[in-house]
C-alpha positions in Angstrom: 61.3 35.9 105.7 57.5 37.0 105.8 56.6 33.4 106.8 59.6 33.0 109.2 58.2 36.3 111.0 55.2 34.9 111.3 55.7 31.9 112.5 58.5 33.9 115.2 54.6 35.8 115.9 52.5 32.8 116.7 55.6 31.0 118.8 55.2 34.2 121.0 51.8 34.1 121.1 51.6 30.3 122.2 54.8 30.8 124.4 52.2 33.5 126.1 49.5 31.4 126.6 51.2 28.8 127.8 53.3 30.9 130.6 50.0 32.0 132.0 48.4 28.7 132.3 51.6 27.3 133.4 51.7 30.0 136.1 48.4 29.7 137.6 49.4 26.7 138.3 53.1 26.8 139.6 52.0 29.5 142.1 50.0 27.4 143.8 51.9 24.2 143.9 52.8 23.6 147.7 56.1 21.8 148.6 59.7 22.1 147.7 61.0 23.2 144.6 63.2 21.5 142.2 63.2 19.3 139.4 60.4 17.3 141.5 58.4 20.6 140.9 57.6 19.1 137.4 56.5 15.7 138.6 54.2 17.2 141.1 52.5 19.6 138.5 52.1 17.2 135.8 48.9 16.2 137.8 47.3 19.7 137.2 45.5 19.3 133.8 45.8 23.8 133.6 50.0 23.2 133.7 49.7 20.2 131.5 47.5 22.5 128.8 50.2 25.3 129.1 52.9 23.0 128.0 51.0 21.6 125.2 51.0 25.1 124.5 54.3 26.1 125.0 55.2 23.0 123.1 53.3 24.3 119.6 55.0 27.5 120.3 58.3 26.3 120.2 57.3 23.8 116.9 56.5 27.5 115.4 59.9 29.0 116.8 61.8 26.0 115.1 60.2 26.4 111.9 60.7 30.0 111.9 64.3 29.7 112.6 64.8 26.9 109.7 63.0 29.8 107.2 64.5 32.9 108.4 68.2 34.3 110.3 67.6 33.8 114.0 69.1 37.6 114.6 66.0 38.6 112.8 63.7 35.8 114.3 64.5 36.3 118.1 63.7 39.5 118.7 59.9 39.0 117.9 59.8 36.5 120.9 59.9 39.8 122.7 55.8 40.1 121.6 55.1 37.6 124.2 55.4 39.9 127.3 52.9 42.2 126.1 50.5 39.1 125.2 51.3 37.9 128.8 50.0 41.3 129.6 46.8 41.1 127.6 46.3 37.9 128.5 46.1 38.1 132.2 43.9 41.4 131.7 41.7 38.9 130.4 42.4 35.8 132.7 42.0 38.1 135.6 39.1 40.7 134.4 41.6 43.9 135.3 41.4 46.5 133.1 45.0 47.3 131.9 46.5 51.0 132.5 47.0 53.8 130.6 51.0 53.1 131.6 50.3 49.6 130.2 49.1 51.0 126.5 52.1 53.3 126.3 54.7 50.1 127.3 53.1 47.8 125.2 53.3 51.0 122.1 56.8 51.9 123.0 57.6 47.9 123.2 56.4 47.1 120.1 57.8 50.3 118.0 61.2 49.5 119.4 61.1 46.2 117.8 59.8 47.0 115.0 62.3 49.8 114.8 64.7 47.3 115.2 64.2 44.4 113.2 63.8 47.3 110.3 66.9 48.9 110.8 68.8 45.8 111.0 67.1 43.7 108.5 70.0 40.7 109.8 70.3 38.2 106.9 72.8 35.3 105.5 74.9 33.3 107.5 75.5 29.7 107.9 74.9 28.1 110.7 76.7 25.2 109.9 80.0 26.9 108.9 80.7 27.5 112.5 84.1 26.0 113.9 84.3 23.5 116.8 86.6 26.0 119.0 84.1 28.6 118.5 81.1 26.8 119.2 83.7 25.5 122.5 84.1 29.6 123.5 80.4 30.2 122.7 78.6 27.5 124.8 81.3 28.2 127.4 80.4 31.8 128.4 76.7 31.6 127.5 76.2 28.1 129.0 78.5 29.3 131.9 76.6 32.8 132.4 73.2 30.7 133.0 75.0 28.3 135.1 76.2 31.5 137.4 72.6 33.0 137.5 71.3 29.7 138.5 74.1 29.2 141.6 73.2 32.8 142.8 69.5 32.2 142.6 70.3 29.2 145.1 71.4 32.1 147.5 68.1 34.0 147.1 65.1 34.0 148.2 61.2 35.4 146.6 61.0 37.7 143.3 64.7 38.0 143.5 65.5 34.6 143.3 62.4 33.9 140.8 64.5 37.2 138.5 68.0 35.3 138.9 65.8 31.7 137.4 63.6 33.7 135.0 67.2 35.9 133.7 68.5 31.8 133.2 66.3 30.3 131.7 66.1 33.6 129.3 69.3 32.9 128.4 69.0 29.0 128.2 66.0 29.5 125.9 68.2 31.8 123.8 71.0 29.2 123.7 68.4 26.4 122.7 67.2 28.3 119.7 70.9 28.6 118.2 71.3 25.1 118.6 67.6 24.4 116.9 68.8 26.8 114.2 71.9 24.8 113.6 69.8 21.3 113.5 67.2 23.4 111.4 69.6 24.1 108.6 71.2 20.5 108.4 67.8 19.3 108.4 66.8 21.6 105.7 70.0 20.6 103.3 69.7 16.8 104.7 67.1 15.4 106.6 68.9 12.1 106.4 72.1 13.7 108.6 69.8 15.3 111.5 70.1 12.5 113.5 73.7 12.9 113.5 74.0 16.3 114.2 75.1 17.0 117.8 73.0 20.4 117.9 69.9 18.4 118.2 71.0 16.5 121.0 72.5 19.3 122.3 69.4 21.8 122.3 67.2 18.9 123.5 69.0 19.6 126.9 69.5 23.0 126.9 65.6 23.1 126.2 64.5 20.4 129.1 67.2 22.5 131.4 65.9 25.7 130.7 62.1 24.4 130.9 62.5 23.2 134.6 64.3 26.3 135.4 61.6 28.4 134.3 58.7 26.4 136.5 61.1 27.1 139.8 61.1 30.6 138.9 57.2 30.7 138.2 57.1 29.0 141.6 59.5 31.6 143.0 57.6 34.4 142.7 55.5 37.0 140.7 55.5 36.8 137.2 56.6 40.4 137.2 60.4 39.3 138.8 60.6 36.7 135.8 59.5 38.3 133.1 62.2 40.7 132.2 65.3 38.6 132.0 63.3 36.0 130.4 62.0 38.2 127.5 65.0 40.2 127.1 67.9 37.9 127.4 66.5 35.4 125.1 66.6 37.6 121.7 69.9 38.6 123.1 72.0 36.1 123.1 70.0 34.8 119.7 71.2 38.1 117.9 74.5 38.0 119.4 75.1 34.8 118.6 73.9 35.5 114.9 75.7 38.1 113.9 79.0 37.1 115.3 79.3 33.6 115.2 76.7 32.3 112.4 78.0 35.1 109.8 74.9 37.1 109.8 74.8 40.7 108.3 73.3 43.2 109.2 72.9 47.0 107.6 75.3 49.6 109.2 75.6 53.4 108.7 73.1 55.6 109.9 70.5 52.3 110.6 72.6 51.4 113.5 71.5 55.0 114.9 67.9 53.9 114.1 68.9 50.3 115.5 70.1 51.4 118.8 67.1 53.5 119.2 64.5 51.0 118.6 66.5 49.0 121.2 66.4 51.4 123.5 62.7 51.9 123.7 62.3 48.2 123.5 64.3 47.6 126.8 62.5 51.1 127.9 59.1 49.5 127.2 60.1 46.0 128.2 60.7 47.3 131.6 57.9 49.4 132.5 55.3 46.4 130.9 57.4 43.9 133.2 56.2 46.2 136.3 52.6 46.0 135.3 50.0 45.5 138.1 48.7 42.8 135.9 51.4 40.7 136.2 51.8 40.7 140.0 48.2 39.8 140.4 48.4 36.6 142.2 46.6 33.4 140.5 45.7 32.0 144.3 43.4 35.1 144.5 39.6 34.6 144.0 39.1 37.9 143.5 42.5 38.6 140.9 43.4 41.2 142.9 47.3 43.0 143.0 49.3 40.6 145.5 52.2 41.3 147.6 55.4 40.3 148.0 54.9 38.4 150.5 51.9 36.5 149.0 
């Protein structure tokens, strides 16, 4: 579990990285958006470098997952919003607030808190029945589909929140399908190949991947950041502890669970409206941007 934390560490960290570059260079991509958004930015060697980055993250994120219970492992994806933080302090030489520190403190004490109190463990992800995967991909594949449709309807941060709150959740739905693959591969590497999960969260990834560049497009990275940091652990714990079998310790450490949740969306929230993350990347000087930039 040490190892699978981590690894769950360093997926963030890359995941970080590689939503900054990516960024810099979305923002400034003229023309329509779409999956043609991709073609277009393939050309700009500071997007292609953030999805070689993004891509070691999620190498780290699978091998995490194969080690460890993904209610355990998701919630430390969460780190990456205060690395995005500390990364564009440095990307864009602003000094970060006093507001900033206490997020990023109350962020990471709520996780923390949380994984602790929790301390999710067993399962099996492969004991799950076909009608119950059915249900599960139904309303969490459904709810993504829903955001996406409404984000259709919307236009600047908003509809960059409605993509970034998607792909959050398509990211989440990815890693329970990697975590699936990851155990059959562990038992039998011989049988991956077979297993539909694989297949399966090779689409749900690619789907949620494109989503995510129209919502970098969209707008600031402050209107995508929270639904993408917080929905992804979500739906990976959820999905953990009642579908995959995962336990998790009850009693008075739900008090201390709920707590540490409650500062993490507390901190999550305020460190999503940092001034840092609506500095615009088609500004020489790095200064704050608009909304209407």
């Amino acid at each position: 579990m040490i190892l699978a934390s981590g690894l769950a560490v360093l997926a963030a960290f890359l995941n970080a990285v590689g939503d900054l570059a990516q960024r810099r260079s979305a923002r400034v991509e003229p023309g329509p958006a779409g999956p043609a958004l991709v073609l277009r930015m393939v050309r700009r060697p500071g997007w292609v470098a953030g999805v070689v980055a993004s891509l070691a993250g999620l190498g780290a994120h699978v091998a995490a997952l194969s080690l460890g219970a993904i209610a355990a492992v998701q919630p430390l994806l969460v780190l990456e919003l205060p690395l995005a933080v500390a990364g564009a302090a440095l990307l864009f030489r602003v000094r970060p607030t006093a507001r900033d520190v206490g997020a990023i403190v109350l962020l990471t004490a709520g996780l923390a808190a949380l994984v602790f109190c929790l301390r999710p463990g067993g399962g099996d992800a492969t004991a799950v029945s076909g009608p119950a995967w059915a249900v599960g991909l139904a309303v969490v594949g459904g709810t993504a589909v829903l955001l996406g449709v409404a984000a259709r309807w919307s236009v600047a941060d908003q509809r960059a929140g409605l993509l970034g709150a998607a792909a959050g959740i398509g990211y989440g739905l990815t890693a329970v399908l990697m975590a699936t693959a990851g155990a059959v591969i562990v038992d039998d590497p011989g049988a991956a190949l077979g297993t539909w999960q694989l297949y399966a969260a090779a689409g749900a990834g690619l789907a949620s991947f494109v989503t995510l560049q129209n919502a970098l497009a969209s707008g600031l990275l402050v209107a995508v950041e929270p639904g993408l940091t917080l929905l992804n652990p979500i739906v990976g714990v959820g999905w953990g502890l009642l579908l995959f079998g995962e336990h998790a310790r009850t009693g008075v450490w739900l008090l201390g669970a709920f707590a540490g949740a409650a500062a993490l969306v507390a901190g999550t929230v305020l460190l999503a409206r940092s001034p840092l993350l609506r500095t615009d990347p088609r500004s020489a000087a790095g200064t704050p941007a608009g909304r209407g930039a």
